[in-house]
N, C-alpha and C positions, 0 to 999 in steps of 0.2 A: 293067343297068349293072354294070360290072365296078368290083367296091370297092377294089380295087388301083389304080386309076388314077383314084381320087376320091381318096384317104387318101394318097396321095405330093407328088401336087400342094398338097395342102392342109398336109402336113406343111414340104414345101418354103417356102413361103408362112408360115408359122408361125414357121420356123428364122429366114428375112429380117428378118420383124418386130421379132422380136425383138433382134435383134443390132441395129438402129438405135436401137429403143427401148432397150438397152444402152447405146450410145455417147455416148446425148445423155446419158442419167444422168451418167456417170463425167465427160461434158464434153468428148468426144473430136472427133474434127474430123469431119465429113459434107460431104465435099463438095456443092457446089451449085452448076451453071454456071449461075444467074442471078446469084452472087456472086462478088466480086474478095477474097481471103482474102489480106490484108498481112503479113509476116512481117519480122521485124529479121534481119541475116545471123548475126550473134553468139548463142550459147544464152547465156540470161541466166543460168544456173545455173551455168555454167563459166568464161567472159569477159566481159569489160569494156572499156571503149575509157578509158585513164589518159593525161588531158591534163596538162601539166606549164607552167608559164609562165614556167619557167627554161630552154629551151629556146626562147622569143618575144622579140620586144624588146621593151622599156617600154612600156607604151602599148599596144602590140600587140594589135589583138581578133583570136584567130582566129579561121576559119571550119572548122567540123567533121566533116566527110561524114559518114554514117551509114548506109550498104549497109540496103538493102530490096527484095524481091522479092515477088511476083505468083504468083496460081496460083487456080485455080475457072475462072471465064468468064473465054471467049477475047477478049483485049484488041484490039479492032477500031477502039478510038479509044483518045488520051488520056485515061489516067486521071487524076483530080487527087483528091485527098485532104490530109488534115490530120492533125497530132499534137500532142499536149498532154500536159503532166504529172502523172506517177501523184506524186499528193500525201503519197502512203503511204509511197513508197519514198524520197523526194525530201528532202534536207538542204541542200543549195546555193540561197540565197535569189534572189527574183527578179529582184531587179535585178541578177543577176551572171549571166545570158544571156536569149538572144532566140531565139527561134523561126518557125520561117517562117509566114507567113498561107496557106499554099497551095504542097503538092507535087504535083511528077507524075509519071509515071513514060508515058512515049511508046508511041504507038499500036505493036502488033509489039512492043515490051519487055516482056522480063519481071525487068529488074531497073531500077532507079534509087536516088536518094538523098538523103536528110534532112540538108538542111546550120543547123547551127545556130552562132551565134557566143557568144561566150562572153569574160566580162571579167573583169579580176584585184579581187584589194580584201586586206588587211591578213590578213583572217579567215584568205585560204587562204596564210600566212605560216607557220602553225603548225598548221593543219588539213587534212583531206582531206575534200571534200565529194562529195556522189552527187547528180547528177542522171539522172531516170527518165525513159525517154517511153513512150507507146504511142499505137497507132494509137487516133485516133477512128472510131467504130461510126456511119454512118448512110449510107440509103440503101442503093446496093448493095456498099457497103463493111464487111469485116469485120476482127476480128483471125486470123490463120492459127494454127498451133499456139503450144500452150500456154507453152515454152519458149526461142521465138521472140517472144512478143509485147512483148517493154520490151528499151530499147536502157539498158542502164545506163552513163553516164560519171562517171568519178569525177574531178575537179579540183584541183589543187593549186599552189599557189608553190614547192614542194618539190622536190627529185631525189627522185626513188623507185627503191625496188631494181628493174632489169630481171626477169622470169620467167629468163632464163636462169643467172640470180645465184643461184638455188634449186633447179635442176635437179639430184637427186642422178645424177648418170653415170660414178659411180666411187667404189672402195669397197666392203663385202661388204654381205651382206645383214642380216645382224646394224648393222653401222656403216656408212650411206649416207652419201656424201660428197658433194660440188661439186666439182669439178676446180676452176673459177677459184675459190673461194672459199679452196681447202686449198693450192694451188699456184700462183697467179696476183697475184689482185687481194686477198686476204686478205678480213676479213669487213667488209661494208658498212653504210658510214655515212655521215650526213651532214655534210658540213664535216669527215670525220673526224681530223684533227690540227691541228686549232684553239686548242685546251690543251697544246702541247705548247711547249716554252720557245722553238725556232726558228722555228713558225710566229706567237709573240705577236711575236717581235724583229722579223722581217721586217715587221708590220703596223707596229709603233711608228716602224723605220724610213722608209715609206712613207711615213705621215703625218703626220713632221716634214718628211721630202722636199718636203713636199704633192704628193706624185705620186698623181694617181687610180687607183683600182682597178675595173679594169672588170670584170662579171664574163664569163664565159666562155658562147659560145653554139656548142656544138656545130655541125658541119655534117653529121656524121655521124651515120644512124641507129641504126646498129648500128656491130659491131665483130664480126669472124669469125676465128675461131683456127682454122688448118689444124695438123696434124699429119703431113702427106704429107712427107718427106723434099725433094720437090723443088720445093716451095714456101717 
């Protein structure tokens, strides 16, 4: 027998082994098509989904979508699965949302969504809460990667700064700047001229008027600043 062609296969065979018994150590992901590996669309490291209920009308519960996708075994039926709260990461109490008894994601899909509703209360008047989820493990259900696996939303009664109220895109590298912050909208705050002697006259006048003040509910998402001349 030629030892060359016992001691290659074997080494081949050795190198495999190892790199899986690797992966599971570190906790890395192995696939498996007897398994459906669930993944949230947002890296929980990076984003967050920031609900706002200044943005809702009174009363208002909204309902929340939460992007999730599929991947391992090929999805030849309805999938149905479930999610629950990571207790660890989770600040927002529980009677201030609901979560569904039972998701799916459709035979042939590889993507669907976690709709969860969510109610106001006093707290988030002056606070910002986190709620966590992640997938429940059973059966032939798992969670997919690592920083994939929890949907974080954070909740508030508050205006919060936009990401792009923070974006330095202008300015040197020594002194990074905000365009809207240095040349637009100035620096952000809430209620920010509420102390000032015009905006207390204009409230005292209002409510000797007795005219109510309603507050304001955006229609728009956003707001996009062009720079093209012919815009």
């Amino acid at each position: 027998m030629n030892i060359k062609n016992f001691i290659i296969p074997a080494i081949a065979c050795f190198c495999c082994s190892s790199f899986f018994i690797s992966c599971e150590e570190k906790g890395l992901m192995v696939n498996d098509n007897d398994v459906s590996y669930i993944i949230f669309a947002k890296d929980m490291t990076k984003d967050t989904t920031t609900v706002s209920f200044k943005v809702y009308n009174e009363g208002e519960v909204p309902e929340i979508p939460l992007e999730v996708s599929v991947y391992g075994k090929v999805q030849d039926k309805d999938l149905k699965f479930s999610v629950s709260v990571d207790e660890d990461r989770t600040t927002l109490p529980a009677n201030l949302y609901e979560l569904p008894t039972e998701c799916l994601i459709e035979k042939g899909q590889l993507t669907g969504s976690v709709c969860i509703k969510l109610k106001n209360s006093e707290i988030l008047s002056t606070n910002t809460l986190i709620l966590a989820l992640k997938i429940d493990e059973k059966e032939e259900v798992r969670e997919g990667a690592r920083q994939y696996s929890r949907a974080i939303v954070t909740v508030t009664d508050r205006l919060f700064k936009p990401s792009w109220w923070s974006v330095a895109d202008t300015g040197g590298a020594d002194t990074p700047l905000n365009s809207v912050e240095e040349y637009y909208l100035g620096i952000y705050l809430e209620d920010k001229y509420k102390d000032t002697d015009s905006t207390k006259a204009s409230k005292f006048m209002f409510e000797k008027a007795k005219v109510e003040c309603i507050r304001l509910k955006p229609r728009a998402e956003k707001i996009e600043i062009s720079f093209k001349t012919q815009d």
